[in-house]
KEFITOR-776023 format. One record per residue: residue number from 1; z negated, x negated, y of N, C-alpha, C, O, CB in turn. Coordinates in nm, 2 decimals, padded with zeros to 4 digits. Glycine has a CB too. Example, Ala and Ser with C-alpha at 12.3 -4.5 7.8 and 13.67 -1.06 7.14 Angstrom:
2
   resi      nc3      nc1      nc2     cac3     cac1     cac2      cc3      cc1      cc2      oc3      oc1      oc2     cbc3     cbc1     cbc2
      1   -00.78   -01.32   -00.57   -00.78   -01.23   -00.45   -00.78   -01.32   -00.33   -00.85   -01.42   -00.33   -00.90   -01.13   -00.45
      2   -00.71   -01.28   -00.22   -00.71   -01.37   -00.11   -00.79   -01.29    00.00   -00.80   -01.34    00.11   -00.57   -01.41   -00.06
This chain:
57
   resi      nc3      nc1      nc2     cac3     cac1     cac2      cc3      cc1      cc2      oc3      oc1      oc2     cbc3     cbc1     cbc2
      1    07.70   -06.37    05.38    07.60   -06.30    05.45    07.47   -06.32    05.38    07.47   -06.28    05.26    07.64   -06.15    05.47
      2    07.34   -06.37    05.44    07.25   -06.37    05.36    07.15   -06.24    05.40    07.16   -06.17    05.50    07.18   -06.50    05.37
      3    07.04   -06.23    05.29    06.93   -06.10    05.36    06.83   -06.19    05.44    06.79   -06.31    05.42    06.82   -05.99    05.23
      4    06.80   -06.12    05.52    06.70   -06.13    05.58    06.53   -06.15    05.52    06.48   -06.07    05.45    06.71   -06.03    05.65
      5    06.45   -06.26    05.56    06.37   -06.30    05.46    06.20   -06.23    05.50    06.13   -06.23    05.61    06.39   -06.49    05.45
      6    06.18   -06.16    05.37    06.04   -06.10    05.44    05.99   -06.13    05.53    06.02   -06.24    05.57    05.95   -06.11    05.40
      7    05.89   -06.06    05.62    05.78   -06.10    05.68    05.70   -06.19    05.64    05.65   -06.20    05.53    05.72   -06.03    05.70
      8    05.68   -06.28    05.78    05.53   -06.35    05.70    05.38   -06.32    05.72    05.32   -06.33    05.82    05.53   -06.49    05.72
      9    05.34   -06.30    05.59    05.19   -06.25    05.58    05.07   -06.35    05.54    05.07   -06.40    05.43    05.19   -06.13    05.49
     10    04.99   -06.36    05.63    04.87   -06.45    05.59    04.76   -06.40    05.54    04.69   -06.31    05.59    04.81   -06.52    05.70
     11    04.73   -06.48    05.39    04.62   -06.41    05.29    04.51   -06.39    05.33    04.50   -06.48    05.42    04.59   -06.47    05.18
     12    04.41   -06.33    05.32    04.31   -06.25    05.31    04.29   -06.07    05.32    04.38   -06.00    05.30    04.24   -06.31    05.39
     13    04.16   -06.04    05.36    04.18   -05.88    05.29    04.25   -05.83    05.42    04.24   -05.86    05.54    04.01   -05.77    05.25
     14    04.32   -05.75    05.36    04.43   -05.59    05.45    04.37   -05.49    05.46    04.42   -05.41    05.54    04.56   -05.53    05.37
     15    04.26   -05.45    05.40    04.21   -05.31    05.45    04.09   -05.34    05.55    04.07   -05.45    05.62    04.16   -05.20    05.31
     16    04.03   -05.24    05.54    03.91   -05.19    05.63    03.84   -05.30    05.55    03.86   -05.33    05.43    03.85   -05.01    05.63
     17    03.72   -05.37    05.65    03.60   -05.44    05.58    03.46   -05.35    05.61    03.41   -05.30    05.71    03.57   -05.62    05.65
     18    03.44   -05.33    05.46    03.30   -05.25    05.50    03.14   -05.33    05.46    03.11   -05.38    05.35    03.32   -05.10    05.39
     19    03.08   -05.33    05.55    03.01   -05.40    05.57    02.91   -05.36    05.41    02.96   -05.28    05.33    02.96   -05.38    05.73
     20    02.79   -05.43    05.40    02.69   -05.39    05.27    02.60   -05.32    05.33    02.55   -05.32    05.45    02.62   -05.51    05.19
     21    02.58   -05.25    05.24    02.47   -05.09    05.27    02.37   -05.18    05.30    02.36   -05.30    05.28    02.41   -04.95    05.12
     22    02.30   -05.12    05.34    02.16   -05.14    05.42    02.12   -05.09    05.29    02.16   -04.99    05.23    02.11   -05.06    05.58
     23    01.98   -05.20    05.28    01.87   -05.16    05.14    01.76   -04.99    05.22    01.74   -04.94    05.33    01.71   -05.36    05.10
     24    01.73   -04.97    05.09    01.62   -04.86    05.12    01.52   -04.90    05.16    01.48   -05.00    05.11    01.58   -04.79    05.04
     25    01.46   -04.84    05.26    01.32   -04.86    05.31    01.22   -04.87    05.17    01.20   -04.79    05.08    01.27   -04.72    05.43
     26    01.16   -05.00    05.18    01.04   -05.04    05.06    01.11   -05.09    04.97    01.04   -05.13    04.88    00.95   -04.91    04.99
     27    01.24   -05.12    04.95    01.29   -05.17    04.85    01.28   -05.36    04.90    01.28   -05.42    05.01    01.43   -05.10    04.81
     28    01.29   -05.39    04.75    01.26   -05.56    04.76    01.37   -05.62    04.85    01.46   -05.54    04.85    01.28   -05.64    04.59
     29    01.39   -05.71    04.91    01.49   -05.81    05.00    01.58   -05.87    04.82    01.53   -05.88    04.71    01.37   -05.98    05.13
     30    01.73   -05.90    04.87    01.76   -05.98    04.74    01.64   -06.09    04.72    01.56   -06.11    04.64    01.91   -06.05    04.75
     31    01.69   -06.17    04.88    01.58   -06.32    04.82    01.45   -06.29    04.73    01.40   -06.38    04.66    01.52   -06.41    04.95
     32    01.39   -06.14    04.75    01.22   -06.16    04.70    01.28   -06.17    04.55    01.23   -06.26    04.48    01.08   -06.01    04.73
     33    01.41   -06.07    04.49    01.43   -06.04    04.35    01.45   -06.16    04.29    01.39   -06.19    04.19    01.54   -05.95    04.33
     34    01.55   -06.23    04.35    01.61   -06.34    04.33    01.48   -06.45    04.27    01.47   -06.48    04.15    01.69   -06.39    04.48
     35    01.36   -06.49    04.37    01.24   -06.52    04.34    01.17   -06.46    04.25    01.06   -06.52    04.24    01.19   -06.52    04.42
     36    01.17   -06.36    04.19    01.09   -06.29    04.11    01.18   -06.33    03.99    01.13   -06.43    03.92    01.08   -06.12    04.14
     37    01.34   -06.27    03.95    01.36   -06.35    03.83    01.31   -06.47    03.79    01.28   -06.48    03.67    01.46   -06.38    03.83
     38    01.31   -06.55    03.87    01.32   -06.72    03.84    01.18   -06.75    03.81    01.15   -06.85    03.75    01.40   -06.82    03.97
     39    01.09   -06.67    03.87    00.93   -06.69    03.85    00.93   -06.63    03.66    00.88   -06.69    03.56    00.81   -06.55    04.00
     40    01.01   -06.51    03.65    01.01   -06.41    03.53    01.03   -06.54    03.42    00.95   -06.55    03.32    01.16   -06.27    03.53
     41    01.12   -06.61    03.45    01.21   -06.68    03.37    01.13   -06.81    03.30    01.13   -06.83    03.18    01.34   -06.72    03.48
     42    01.05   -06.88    03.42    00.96   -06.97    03.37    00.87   -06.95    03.27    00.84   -07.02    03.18    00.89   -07.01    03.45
     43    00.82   -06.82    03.31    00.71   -06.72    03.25    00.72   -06.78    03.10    00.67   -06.85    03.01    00.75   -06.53    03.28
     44    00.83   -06.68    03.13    00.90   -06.69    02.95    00.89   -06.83    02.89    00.85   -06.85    02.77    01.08   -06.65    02.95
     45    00.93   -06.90    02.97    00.97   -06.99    02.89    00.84   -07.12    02.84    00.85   -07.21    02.76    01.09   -07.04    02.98
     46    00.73   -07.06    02.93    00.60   -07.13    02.93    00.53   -07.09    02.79    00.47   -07.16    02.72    00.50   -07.10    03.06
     47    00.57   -06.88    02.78    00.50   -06.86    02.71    00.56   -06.90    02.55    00.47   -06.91    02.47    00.44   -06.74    02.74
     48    00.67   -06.91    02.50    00.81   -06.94    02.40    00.67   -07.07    02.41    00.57   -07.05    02.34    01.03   -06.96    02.47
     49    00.68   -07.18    02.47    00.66   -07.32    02.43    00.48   -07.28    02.41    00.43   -07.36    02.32    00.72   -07.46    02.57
     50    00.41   -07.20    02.46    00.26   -07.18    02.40    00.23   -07.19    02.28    00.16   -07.26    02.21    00.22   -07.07    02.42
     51    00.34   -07.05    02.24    00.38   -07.02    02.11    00.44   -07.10    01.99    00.44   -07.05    01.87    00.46   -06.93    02.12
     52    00.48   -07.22    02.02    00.56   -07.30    01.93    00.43   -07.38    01.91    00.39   -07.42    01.80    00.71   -07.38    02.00
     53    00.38   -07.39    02.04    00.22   -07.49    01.99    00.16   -07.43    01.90    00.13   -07.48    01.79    00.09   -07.51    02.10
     54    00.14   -07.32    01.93    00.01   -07.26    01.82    00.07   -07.27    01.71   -00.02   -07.31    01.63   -00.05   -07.12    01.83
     55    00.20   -07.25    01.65    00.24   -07.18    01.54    00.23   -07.35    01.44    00.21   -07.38    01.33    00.41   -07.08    01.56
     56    00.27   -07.46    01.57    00.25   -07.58    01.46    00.12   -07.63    01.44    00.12   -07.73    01.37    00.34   -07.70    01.51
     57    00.02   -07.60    01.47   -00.12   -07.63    01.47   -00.14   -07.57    01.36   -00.26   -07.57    01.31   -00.21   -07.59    01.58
């Protein structure tokens, strides 16, 4: 006598999908933040290489 073999179940999510909150009124969009790091980031990294100039002069 054999058992009977589980159900078959196909992967992905099993519960409820809950959608993403809605941002607050006046708050940034990701994409603007997303753009703002990466502007932040150059920043930095323009002013790091300013700094390396001056210091070897």
């Amino acid at each position: 006598m054999t058992t009977p073999s589980p159900p078959h179940r196909t992967p992905g999510a099993g519960g409820p999908v809950h959608p993403a909150p809605e941002p607050r009124p006046g708050a940034p969009s990701r994409a603007l933040r997303l753009r703002a790091a990466d502007g932040w980031e150059r920043f930095m990294r323009r002013a790091e290489a300013e700094d390396q100039r001056e210091t070897e002069t």
